[in-house]
N, CA, C and O atoms as a GROMACS GRO file, in nm:
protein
  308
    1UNK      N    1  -0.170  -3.559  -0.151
    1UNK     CA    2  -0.163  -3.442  -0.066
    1UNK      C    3  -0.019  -3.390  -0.057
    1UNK      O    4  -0.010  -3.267  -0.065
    2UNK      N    5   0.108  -3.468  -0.041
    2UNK     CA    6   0.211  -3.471  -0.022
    2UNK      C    7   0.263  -3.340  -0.181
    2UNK      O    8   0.322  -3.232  -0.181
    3UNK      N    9   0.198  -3.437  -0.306
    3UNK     CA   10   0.246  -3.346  -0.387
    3UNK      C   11   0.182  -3.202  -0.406
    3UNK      O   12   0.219  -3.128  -0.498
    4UNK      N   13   0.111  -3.174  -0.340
    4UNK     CA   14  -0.020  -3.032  -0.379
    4UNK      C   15   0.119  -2.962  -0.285
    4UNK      O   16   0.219  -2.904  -0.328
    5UNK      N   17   0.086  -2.987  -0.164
    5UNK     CA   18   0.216  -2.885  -0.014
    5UNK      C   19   0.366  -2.904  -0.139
    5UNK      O   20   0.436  -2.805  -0.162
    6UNK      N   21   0.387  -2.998  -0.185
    6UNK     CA   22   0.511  -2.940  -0.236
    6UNK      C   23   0.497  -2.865  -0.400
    6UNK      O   24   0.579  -2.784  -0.445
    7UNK      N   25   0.436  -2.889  -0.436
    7UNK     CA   26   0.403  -2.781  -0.537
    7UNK      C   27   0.385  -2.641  -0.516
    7UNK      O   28   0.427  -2.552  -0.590
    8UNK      N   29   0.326  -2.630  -0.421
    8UNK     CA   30   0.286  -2.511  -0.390
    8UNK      C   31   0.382  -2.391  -0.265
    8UNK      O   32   0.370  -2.274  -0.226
    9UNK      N   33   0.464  -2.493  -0.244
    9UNK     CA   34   0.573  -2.440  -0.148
    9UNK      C   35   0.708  -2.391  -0.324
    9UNK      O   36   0.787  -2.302  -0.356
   10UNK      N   37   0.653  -2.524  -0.379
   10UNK     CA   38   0.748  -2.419  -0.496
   10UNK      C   39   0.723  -2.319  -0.601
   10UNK      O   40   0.788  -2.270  -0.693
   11UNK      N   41   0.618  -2.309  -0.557
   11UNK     CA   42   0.553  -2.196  -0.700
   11UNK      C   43   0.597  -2.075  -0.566
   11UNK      O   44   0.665  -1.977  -0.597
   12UNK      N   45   0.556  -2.093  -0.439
   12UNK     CA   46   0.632  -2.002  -0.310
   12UNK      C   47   0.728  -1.934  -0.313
   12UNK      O   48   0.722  -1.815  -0.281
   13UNK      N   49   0.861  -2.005  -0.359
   13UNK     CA   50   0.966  -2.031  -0.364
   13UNK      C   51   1.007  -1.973  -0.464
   13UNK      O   52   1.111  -1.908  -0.446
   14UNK      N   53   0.949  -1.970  -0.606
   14UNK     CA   54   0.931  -1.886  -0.736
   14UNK      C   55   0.929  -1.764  -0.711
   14UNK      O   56   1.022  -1.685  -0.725
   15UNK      N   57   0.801  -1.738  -0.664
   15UNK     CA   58   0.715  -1.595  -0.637
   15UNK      C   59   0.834  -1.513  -0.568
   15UNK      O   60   0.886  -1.416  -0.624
   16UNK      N   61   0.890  -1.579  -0.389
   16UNK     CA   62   0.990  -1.481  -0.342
   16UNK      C   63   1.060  -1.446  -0.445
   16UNK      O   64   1.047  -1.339  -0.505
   17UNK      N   65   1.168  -1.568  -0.480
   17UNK     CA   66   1.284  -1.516  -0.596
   17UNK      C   67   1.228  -1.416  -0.668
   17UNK      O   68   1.269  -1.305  -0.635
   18UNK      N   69   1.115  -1.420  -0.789
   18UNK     CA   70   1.109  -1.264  -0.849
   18UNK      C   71   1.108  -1.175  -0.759
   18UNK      O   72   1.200  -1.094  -0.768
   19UNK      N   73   1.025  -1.159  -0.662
   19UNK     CA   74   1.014  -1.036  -0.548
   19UNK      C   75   1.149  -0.953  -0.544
   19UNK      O   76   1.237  -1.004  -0.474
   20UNK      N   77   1.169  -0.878  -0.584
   20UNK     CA   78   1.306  -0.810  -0.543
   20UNK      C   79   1.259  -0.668  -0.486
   20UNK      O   80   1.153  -0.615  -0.518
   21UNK      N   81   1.349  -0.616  -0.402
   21UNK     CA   82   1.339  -0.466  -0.345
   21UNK      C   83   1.397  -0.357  -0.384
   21UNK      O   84   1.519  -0.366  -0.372
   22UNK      N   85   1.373  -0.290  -0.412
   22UNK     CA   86   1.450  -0.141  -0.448
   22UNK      C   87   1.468  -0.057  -0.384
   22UNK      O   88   1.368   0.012  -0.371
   23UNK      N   89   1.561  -0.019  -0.326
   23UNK     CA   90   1.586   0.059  -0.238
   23UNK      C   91   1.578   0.206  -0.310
   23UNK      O   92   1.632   0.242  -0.414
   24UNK      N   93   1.473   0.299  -0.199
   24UNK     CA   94   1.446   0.422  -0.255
   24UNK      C   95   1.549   0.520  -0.308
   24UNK      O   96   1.645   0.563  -0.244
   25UNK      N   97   1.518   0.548  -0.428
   25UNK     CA   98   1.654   0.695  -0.459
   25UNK      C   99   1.572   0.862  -0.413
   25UNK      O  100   1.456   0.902  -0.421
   26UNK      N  101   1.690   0.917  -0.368
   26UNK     CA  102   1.654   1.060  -0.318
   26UNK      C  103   1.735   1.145  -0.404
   26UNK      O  104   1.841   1.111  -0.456
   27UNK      N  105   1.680   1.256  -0.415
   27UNK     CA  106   1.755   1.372  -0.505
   27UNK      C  107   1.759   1.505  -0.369
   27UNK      O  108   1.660   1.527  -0.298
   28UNK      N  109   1.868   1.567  -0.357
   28UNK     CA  110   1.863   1.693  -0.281
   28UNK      C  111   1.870   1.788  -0.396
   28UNK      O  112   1.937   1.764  -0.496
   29UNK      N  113   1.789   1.913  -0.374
   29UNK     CA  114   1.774   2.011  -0.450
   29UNK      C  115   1.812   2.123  -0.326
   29UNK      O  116   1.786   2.122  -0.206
   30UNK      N  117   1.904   2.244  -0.431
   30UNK     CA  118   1.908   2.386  -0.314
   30UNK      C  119   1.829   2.472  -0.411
   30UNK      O  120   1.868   2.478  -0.528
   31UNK      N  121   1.668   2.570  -0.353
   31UNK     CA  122   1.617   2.634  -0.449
   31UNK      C  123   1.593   2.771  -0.380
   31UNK      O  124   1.572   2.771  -0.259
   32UNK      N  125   1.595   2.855  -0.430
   32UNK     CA  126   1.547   2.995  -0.426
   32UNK      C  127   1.408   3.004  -0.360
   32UNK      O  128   1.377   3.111  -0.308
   33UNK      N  129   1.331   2.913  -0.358
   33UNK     CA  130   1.204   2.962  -0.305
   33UNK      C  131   1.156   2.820  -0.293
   33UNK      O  132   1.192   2.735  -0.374
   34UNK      N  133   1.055   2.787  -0.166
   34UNK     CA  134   1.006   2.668  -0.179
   34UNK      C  135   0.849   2.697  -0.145
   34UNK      O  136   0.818   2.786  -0.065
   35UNK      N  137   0.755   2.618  -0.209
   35UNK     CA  138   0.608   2.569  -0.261
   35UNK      C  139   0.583   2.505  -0.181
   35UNK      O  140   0.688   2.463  -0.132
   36UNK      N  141   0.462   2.451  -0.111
   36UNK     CA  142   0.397   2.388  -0.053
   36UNK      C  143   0.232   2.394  -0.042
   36UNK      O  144   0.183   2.473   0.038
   37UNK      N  145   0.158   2.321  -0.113
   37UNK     CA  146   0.006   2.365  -0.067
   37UNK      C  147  -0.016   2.274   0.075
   37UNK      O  148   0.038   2.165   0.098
   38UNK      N  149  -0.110   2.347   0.163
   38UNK     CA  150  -0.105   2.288   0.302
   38UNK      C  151  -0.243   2.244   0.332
   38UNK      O  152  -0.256   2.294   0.443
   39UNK      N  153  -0.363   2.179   0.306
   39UNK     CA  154  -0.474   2.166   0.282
   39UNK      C  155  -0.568   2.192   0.427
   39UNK      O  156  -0.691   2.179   0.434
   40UNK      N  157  -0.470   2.232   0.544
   40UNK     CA  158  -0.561   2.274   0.656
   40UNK      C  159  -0.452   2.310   0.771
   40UNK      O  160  -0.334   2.278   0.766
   41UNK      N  161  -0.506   2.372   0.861
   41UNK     CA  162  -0.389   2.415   0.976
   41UNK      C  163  -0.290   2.323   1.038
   41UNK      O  164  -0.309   2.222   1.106
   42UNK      N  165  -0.182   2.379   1.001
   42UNK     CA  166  -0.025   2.260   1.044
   42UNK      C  167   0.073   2.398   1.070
   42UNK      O  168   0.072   2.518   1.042
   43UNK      N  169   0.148   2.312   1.132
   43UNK     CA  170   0.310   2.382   1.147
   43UNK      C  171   0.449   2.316   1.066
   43UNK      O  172   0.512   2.211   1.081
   44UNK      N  173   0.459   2.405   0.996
   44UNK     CA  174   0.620   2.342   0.910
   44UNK      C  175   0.757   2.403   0.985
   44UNK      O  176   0.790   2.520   1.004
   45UNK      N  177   0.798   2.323   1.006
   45UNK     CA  178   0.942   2.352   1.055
   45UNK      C  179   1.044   2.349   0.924
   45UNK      O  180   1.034   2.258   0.841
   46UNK      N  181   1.149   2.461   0.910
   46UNK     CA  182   1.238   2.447   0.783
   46UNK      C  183   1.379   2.480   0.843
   46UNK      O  184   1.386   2.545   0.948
   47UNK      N  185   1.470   2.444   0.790
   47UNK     CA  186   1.559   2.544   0.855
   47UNK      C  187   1.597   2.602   0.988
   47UNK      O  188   1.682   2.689   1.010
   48UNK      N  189   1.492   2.518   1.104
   48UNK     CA  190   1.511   2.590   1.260
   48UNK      C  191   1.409   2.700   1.254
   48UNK      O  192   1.422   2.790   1.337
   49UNK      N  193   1.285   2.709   1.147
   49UNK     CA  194   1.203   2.848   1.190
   49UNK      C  195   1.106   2.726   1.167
   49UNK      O  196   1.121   2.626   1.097
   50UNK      N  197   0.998   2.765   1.251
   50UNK     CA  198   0.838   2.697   1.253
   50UNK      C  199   0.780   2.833   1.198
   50UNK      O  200   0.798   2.954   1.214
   51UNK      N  201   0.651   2.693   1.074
   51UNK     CA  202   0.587   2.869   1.043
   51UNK      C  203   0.431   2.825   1.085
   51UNK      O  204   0.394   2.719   1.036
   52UNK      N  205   0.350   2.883   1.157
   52UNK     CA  206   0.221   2.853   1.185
   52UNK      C  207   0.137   2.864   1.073
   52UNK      O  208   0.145   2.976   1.023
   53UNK      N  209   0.052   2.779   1.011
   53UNK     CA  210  -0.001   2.821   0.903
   53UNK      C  211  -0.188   2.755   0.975
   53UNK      O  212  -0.205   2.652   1.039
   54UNK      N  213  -0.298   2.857   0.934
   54UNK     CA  214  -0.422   2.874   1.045
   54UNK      C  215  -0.544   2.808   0.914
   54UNK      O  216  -0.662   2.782   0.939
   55UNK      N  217  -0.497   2.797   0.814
   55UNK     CA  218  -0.610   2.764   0.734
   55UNK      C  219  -0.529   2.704   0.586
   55UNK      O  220  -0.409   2.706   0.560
   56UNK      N  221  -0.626   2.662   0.520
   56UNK     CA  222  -0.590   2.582   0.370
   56UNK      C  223  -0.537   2.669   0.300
   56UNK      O  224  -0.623   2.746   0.258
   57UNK      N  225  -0.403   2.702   0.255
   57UNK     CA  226  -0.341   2.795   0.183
   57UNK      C  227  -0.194   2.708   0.087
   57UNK      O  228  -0.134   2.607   0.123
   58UNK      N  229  -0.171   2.786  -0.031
   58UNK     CA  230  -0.052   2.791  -0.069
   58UNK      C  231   0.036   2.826   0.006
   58UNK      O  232  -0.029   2.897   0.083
   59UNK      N  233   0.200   2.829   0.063
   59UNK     CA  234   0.248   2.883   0.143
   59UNK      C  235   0.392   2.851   0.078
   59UNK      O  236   0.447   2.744   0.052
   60UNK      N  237   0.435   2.998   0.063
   60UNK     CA  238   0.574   2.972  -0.017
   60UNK      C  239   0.690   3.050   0.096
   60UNK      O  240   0.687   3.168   0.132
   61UNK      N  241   0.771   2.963   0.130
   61UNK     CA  242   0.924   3.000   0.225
   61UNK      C  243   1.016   3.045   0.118
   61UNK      O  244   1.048   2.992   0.012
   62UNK      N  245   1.066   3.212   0.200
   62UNK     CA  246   1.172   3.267   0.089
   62UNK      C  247   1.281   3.313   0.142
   62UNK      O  248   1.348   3.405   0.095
   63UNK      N  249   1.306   3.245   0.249
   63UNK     CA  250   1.418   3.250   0.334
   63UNK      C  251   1.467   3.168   0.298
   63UNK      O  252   1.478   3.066   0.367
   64UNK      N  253   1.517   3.177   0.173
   64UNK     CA  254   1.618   3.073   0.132
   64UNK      C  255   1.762   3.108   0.080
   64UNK      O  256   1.765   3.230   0.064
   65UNK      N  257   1.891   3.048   0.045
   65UNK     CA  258   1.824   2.884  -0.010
   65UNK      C  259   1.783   2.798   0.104
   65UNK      O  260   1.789   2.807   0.227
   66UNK      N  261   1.730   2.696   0.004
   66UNK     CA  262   1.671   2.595   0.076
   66UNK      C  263   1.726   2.503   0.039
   66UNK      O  264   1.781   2.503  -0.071
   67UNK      N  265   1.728   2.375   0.139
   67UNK     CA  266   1.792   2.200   0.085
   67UNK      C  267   1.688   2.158   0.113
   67UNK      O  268   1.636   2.176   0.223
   68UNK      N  269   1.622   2.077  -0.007
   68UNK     CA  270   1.486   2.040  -0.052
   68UNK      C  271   1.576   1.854  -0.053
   68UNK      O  272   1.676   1.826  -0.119
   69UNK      N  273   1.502   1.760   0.036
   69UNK     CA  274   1.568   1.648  -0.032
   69UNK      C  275   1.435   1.573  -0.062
   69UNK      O  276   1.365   1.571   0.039
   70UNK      N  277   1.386   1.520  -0.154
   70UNK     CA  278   1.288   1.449  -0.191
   70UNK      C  279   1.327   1.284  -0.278
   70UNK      O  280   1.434   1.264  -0.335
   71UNK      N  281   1.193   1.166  -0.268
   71UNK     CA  282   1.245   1.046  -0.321
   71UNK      C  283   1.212   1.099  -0.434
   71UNK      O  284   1.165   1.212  -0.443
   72UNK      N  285   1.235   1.012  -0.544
   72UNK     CA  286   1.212   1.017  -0.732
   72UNK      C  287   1.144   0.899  -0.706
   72UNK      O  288   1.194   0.796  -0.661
   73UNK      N  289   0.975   0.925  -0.750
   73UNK     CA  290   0.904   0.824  -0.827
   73UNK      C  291   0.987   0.803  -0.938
   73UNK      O  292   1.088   0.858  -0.980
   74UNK      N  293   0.876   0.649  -0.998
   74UNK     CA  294   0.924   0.539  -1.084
   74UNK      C  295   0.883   0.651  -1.209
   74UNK      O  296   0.971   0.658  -1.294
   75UNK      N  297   0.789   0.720  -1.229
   75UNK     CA  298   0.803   0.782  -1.355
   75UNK      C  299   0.917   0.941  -1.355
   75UNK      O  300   0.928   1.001  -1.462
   76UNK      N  301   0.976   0.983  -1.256
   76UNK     CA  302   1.084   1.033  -1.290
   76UNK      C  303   1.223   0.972  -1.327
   76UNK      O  304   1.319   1.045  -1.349
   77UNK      N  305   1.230   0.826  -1.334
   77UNK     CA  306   1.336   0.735  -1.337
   77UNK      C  307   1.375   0.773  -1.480
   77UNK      O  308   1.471   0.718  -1.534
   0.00000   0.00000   0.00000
């Protein structure tokens, strides 16, 4: 029994070590116009303006520029 708990505390012990974390990367973008599809009634705040939006719509802000900061998925890497 003694050897199963320590075997298995070291295959444990394995597993953390690979485990590593990646800390998220962000990209800021400034764009001319910003996109958003909104799939049902919300309020977006941008910039200090709230925009009421009443139903499922595309909704593009052109009071820009804009500072867009978003993370980069693993396939934009």
């Amino acid at each position: 029994m003694r050897f199963s708990t320590a075997a298995v505390a070291g295959f444990a012990a394995v597993a953390l070590a690979q485990n590593t974390t990646v800390a998220p990367v962000y990209v800021t973008d400034v764009v001319t116009a910003f996109t958003t599809y909104c799939p049902s009634s919300t309020q977006l705040t941008h910039n200090g303006v709230t925009y009421t939006i009443t139903s499922a719509t595309t909704f593009t802000i052109t009071d820009c520029p804009c500072t867009v900061t978003r993370p980069v998925t693993s396939s934009q890497h």
